[in-house]
RODO-2510 file (C-alpha; in nm, 4 decimals, decimal comma):
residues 343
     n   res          X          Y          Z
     1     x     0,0000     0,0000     0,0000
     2     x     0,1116     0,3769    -0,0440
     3     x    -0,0255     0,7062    -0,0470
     4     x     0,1523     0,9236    -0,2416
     5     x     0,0354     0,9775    -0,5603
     6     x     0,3978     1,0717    -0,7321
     7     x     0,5293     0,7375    -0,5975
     8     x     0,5319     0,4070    -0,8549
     9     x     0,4358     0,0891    -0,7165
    10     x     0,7055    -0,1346    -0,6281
    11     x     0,9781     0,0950    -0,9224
    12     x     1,2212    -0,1264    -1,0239
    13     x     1,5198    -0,0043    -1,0653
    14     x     1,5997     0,1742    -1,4174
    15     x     1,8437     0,4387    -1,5429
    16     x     1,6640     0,6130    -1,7536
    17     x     1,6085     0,5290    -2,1133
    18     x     1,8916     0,2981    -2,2579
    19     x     2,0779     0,3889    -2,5693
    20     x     2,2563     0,0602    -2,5670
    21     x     2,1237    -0,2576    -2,4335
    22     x     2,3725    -0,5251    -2,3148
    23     x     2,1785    -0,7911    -2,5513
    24     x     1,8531    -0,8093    -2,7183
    25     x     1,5727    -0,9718    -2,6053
    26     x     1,2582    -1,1429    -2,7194
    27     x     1,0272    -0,9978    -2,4758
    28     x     0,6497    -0,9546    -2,5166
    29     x     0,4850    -0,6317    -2,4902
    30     x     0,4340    -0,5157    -2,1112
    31     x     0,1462    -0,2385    -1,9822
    32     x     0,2453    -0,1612    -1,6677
    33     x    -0,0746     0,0120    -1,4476
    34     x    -0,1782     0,1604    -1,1079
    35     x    -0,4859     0,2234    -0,9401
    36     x    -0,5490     0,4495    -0,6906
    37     x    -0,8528     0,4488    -0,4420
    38     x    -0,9922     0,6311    -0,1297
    39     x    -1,1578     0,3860     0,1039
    40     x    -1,4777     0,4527     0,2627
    41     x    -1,4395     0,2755     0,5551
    42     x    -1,1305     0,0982     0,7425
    43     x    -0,9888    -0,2349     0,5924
    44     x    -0,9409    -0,4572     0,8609
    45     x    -0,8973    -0,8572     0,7716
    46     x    -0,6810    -1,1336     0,8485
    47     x    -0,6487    -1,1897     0,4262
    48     x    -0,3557    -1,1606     0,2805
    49     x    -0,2997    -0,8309     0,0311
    50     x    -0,2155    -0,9897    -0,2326
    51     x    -0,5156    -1,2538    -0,1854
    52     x    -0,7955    -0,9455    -0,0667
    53     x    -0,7065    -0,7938    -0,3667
    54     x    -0,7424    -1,0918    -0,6438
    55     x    -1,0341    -1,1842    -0,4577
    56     x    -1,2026    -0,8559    -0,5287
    57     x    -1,0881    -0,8413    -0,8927
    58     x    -1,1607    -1,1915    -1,0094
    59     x    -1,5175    -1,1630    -0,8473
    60     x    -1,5673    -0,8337    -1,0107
    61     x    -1,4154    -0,9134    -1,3328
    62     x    -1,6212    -1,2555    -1,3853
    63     x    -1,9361    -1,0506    -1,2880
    64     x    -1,8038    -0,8104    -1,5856
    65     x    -1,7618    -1,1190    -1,8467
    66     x    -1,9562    -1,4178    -1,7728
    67     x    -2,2629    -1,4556    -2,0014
    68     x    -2,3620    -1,7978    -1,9086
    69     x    -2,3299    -1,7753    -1,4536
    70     x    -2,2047    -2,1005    -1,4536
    71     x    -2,0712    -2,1976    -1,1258
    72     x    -1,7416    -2,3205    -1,2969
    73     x    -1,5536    -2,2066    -1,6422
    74     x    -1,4666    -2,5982    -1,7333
    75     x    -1,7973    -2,6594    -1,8791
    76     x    -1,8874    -2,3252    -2,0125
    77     x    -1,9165    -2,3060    -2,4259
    78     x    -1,7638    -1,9490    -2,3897
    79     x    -1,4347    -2,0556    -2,1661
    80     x    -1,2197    -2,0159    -2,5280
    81     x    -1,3491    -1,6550    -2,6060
    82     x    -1,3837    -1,5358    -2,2507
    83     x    -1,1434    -1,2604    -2,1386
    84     x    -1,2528    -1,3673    -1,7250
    85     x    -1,0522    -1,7351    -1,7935
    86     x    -0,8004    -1,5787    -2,0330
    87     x    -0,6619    -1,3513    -1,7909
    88     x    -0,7143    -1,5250    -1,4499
    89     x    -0,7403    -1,9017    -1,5674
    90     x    -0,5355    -1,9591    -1,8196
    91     x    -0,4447    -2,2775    -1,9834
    92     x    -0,2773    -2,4578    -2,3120
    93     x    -0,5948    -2,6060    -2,4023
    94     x    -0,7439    -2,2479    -2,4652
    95     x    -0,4322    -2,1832    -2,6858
    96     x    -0,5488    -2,4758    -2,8822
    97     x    -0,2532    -2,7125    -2,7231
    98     x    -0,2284    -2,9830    -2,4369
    99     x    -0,3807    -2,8869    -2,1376
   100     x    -0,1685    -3,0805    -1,9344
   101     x     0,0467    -2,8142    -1,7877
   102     x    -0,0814    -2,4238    -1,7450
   103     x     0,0136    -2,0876    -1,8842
   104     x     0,1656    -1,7927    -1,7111
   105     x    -0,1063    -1,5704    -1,6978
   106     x    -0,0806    -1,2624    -1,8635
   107     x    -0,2108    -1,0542    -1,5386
   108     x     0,0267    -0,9927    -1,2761
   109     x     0,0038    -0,7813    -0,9313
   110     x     0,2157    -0,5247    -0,8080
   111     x     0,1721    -0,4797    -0,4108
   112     x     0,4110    -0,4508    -0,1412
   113     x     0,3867    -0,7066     0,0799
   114     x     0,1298    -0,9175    -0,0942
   115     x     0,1557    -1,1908     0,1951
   116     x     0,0919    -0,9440     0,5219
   117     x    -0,2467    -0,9184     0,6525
   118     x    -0,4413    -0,6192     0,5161
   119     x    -0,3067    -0,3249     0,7297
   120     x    -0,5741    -0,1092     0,8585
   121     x    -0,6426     0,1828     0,6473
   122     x    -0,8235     0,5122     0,7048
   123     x    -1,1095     0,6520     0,5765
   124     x    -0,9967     0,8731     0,3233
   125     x    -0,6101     0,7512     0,2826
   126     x    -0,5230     0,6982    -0,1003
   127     x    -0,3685     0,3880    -0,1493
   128     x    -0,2089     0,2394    -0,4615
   129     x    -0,1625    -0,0619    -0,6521
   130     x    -0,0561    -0,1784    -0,9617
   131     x    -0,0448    -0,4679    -1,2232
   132     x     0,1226    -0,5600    -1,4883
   133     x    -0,0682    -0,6456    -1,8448
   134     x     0,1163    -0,9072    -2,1023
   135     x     0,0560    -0,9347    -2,4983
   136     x    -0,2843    -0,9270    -2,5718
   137     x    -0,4559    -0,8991    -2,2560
   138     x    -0,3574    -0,4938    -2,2912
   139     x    -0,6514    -0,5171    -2,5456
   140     x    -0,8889    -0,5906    -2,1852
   141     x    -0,7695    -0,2787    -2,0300
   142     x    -1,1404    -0,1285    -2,0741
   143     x    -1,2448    -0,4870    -1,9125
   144     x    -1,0133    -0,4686    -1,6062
   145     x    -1,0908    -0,0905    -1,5292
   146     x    -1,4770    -0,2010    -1,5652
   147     x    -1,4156    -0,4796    -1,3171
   148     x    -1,2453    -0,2297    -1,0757
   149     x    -1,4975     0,0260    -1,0910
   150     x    -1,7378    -0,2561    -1,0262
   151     x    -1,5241    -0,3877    -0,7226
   152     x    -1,5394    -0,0597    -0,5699
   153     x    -1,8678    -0,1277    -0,5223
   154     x    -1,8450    -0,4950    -0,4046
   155     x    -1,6042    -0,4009    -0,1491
   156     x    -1,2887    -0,5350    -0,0215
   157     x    -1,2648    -0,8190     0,2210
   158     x    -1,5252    -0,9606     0,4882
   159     x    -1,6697    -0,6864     0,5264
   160     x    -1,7066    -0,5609     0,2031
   161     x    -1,5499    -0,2080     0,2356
   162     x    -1,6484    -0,0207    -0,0431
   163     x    -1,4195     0,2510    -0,2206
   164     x    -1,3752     0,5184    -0,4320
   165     x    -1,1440     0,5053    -0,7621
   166     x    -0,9647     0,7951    -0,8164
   167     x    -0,7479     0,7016    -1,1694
   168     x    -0,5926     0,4697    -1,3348
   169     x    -0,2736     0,5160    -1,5180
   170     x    -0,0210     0,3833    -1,7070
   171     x     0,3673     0,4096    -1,7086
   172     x     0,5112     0,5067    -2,0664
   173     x     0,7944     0,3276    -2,0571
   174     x     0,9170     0,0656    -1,8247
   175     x     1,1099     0,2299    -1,5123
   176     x     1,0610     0,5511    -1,6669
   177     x     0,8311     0,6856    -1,3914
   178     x     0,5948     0,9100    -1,5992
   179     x     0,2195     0,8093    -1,5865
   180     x    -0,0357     0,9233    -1,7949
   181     x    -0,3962     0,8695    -1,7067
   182     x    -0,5778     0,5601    -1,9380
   183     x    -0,9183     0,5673    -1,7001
   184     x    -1,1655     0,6110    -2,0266
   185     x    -0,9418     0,3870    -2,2675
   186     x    -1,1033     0,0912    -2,4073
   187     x    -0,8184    -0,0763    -2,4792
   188     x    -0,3908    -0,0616    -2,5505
   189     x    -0,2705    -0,1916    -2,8489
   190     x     0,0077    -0,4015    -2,7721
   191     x     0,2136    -0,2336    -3,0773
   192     x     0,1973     0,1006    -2,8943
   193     x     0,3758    -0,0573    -2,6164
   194     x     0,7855     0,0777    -2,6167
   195     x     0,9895    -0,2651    -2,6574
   196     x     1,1320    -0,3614    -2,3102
   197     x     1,4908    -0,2265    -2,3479
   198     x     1,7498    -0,3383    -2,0176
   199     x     1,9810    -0,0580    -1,9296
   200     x     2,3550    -0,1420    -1,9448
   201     x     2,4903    -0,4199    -1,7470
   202     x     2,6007    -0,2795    -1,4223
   203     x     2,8657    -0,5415    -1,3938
   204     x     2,7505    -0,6530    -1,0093
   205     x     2,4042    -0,6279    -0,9488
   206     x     2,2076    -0,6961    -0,5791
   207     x     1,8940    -0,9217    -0,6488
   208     x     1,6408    -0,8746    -0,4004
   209     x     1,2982    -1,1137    -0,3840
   210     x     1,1196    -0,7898    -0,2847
   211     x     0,8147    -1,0203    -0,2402
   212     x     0,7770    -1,3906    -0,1083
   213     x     0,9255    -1,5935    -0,4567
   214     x     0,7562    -1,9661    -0,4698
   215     x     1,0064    -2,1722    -0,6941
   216     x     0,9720    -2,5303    -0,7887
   217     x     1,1965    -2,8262    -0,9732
   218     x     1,0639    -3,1338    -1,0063
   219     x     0,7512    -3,0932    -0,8581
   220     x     0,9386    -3,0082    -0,5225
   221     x     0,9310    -2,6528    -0,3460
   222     x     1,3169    -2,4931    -0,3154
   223     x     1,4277    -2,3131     0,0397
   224     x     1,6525    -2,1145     0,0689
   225     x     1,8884    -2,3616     0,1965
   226     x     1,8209    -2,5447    -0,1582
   227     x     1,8203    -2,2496    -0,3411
   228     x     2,0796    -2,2173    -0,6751
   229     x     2,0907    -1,9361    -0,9458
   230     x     1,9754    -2,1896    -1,1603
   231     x     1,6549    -2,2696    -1,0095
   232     x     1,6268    -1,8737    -1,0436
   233     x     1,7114    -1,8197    -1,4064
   234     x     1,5172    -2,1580    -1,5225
   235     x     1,1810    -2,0336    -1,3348
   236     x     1,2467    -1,6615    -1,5299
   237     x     1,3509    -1,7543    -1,8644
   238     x     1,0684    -2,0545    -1,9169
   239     x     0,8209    -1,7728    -1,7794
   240     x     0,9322    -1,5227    -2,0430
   241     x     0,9313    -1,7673    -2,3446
   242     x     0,5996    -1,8612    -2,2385
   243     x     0,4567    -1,5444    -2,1880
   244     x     0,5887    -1,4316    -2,5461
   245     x     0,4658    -1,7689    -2,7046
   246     x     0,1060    -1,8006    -2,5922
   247     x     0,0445    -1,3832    -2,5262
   248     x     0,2436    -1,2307    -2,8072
   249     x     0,2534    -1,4577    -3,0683
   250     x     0,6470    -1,4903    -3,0784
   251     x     0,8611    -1,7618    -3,1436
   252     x     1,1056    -1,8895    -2,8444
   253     x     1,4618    -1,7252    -2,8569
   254     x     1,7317    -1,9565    -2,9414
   255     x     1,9746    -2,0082    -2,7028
   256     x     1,7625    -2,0636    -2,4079
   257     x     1,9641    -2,3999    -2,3510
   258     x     2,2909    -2,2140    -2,3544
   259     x     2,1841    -1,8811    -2,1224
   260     x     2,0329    -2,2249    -1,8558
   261     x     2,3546    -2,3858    -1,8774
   262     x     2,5325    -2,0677    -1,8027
   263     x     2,3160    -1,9960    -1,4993
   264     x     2,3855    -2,3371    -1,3400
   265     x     2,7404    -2,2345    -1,3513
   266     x     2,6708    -1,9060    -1,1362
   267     x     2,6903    -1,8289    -0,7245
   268     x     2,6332    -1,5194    -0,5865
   269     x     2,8867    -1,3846    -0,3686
   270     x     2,6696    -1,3182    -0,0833
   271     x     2,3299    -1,4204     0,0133
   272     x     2,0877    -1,3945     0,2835
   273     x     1,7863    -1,5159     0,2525
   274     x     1,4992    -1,6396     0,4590
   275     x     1,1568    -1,8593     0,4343
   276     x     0,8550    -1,6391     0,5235
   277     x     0,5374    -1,8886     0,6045
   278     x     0,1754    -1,6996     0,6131
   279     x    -0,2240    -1,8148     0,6404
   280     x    -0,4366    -1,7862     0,3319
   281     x    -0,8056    -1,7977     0,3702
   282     x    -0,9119    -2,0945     0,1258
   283     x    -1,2718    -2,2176     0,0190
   284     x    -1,5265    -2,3378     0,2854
   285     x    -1,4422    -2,6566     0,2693
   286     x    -1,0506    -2,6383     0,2779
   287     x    -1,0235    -2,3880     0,5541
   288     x    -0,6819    -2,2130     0,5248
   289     x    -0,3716    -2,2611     0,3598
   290     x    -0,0790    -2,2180     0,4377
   291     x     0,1977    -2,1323     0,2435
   292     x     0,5237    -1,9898     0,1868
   293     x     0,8091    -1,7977     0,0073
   294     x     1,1668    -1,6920    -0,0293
   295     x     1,3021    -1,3886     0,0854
   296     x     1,5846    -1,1848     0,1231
   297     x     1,8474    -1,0594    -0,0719
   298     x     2,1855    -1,2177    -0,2908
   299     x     2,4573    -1,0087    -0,4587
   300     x     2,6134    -1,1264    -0,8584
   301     x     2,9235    -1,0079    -0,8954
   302     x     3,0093    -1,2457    -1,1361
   303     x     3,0858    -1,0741    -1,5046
   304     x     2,9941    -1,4130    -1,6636
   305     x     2,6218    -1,2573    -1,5417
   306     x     2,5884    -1,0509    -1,8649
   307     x     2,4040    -1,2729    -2,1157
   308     x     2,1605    -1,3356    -1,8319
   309     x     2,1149    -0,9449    -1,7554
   310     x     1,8270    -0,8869    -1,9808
   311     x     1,6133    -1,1176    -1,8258
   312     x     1,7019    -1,0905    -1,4924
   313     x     1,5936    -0,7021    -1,5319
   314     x     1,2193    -0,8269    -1,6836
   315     x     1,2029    -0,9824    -1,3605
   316     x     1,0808    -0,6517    -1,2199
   317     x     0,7916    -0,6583    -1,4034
   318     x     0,6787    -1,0092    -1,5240
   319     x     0,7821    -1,1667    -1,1637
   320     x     0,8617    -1,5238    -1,1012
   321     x     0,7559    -1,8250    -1,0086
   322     x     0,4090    -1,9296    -0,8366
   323     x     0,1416    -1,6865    -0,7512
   324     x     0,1998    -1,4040    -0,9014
   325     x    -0,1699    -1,2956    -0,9769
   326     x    -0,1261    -1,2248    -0,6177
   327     x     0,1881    -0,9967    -0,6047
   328     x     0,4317    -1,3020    -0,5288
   329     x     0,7971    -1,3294    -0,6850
   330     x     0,8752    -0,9664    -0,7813
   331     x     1,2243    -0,8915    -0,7758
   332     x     1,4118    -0,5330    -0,7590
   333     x     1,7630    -0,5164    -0,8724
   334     x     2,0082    -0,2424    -0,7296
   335     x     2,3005    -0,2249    -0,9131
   336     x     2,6760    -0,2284    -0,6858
   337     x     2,9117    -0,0270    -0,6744
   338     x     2,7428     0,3405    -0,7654
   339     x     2,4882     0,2243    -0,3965
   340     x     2,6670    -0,0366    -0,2635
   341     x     2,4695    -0,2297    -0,0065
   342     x     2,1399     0,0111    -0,1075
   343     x     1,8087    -0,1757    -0,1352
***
């Protein structure tokens, strides 16, 4: 949450506009948005961020969509053409492919501290949050603002505190930190989005998991005791290919064998990192959840690092791993040796 209105949402961490990119990259077009809204009433509820808010917009944006009210989207004739599954339920067998294993979806949150029970907020305070929209689901803007204006009237958490919303906006350029407002737009055209372009590579670079990162190889969860710079760059650079494939319409980079191969190779030089464990509220008949993420901090100083920089930097914004409708896995990079030690 924040409440200053000339403050981005989680910023990652860009200098300026960059002439000269350390290597291309095949990345799909990014919208990156933030809301801002005036509560009516205190929030007060043991729900995670993260979770209140997806709650609130999935209810609000299947309310927007859904033609049919079936209970479930698995049987529904409309599930390929609806924007409700596309954005919050995706799958392969929507692209037309085996729908054995899912696709990144193409919505992602931005909040700090996704996993912390909703702070109380005051009557009147202007709070912000953001998300990110991939590929084609920029096309849904005029959706997603519909289902926000809607969920400002369903209210957030138990007891349904309504709010007011004030603007939405988007940034012009990744990192660039100028907003312009995009509240009556029906849509973005994915074309009009500026092509992601990394800044230099610093050379050393801090890596921070800003918010809790849920990583997985071979079906088993990684701690940080576990944790490698491979299971890292694997989790990022299958994320981006897939988000390109099945949202853009690209073809995978080559070299994605190579840049994984590299990774495994890789250590940072320091580390500190920690498992965070939290409650999540699940359906009446599961009671809660509990689950868990990585965070912390670990430093690259390793010039070997390079080929890998462009991704690591669409980290910021496309996140990683599991959860990220829900504001998990963001990372924010501060480059060493102009802040040393800064987070």
């Amino acid at each position: 949450m924040m409440s200053a209105r000339d403050e981005t949402v989680g910023a990652p961490w860009m200098e300026g506009p960059a002439e000269a990119p350390s290597a291309a990259i095949a990345a799909p077009p990014l919208g990156c948005y933030r809301v801002w809204i005036r509560p009516f009433h205190p929030i007060r509820c043991d729900e995670p961020w993260g979770g209140l808010w997806r709650q609130a917009f999935g209810r609000a944006l299947r309310r927007v969509c859904c033609q049919t009210r079936l209970r479930s989207c698995d049987p529904c004739p409309a599930r390929e053409h609806c924007v409700y599954p596309y954005l919050l339920e995706t799958r392969r067998g929507m692209e037309g492919l085996s729908a054995r294993e899912p696709v990144p979806r193409p919505f992602i949150l931005q909040v700090d501290e996704p996993q912390a029970a909703a702070l109380p907020a005051s009557p009147g305070q202007e709070l912000c949050v953001g998300f990110v929209l991939v590929g084609r689901a920029n096309l849904h803007l005029g959706l997603v603002t519909d289902a926000l204006r809607r969920a400002s009237f369903y209210g957030l958490g138990p007891e349904r505190v309504r709010f007011q919303l004030l603007e939405v906006e988007q940034e012009t350029a990744l990192g660039s930190g100028r907003w312009v407002s995009v509240a009556r737009r029906e849509a973005v055209d994915p074309e009009e989005l500026a092509v992601p372009e990394p800044p230099p590579f610093p050379g050393a670079v801090r890596v921070r998991f800003a918010t809790p990162t849920r990583l997985k190889t071979g079906g088993r969860g990684i701690r940080p005791d576990t944790f490698r710079l491979g299971h890292l760059f694997g989790s990022l650079l299958r994320r981006l290919v897939l988000l390109r494939q099945f949202h853009a319409g690209g073809e995978p980079p080559e070299g994605v064998d190579s840049l994984l191969a590299l990774a495994r190779t890789l250590e940072p030089e320091r580390a500190e990192l920690r498992w965070e464990s939290w409650l999540r509220p699940g359906r009446r008949q599961e009671g809660s959840v509990r689950m868990g993420g990585i965070l912390g901090w670990l430093d690259i100083t390793d010039p070997r690092l390079e080929p890998l920089w462009p991704y690591l930097w669409m980290g910021q914004w496309i996140h990683v791993g599991r959860g990220t409708g829900m504001g998990l896995g963001r990372l924010a990079l501060t480059p060493l040796g102009k802040e040393k030690g800064s987070l």
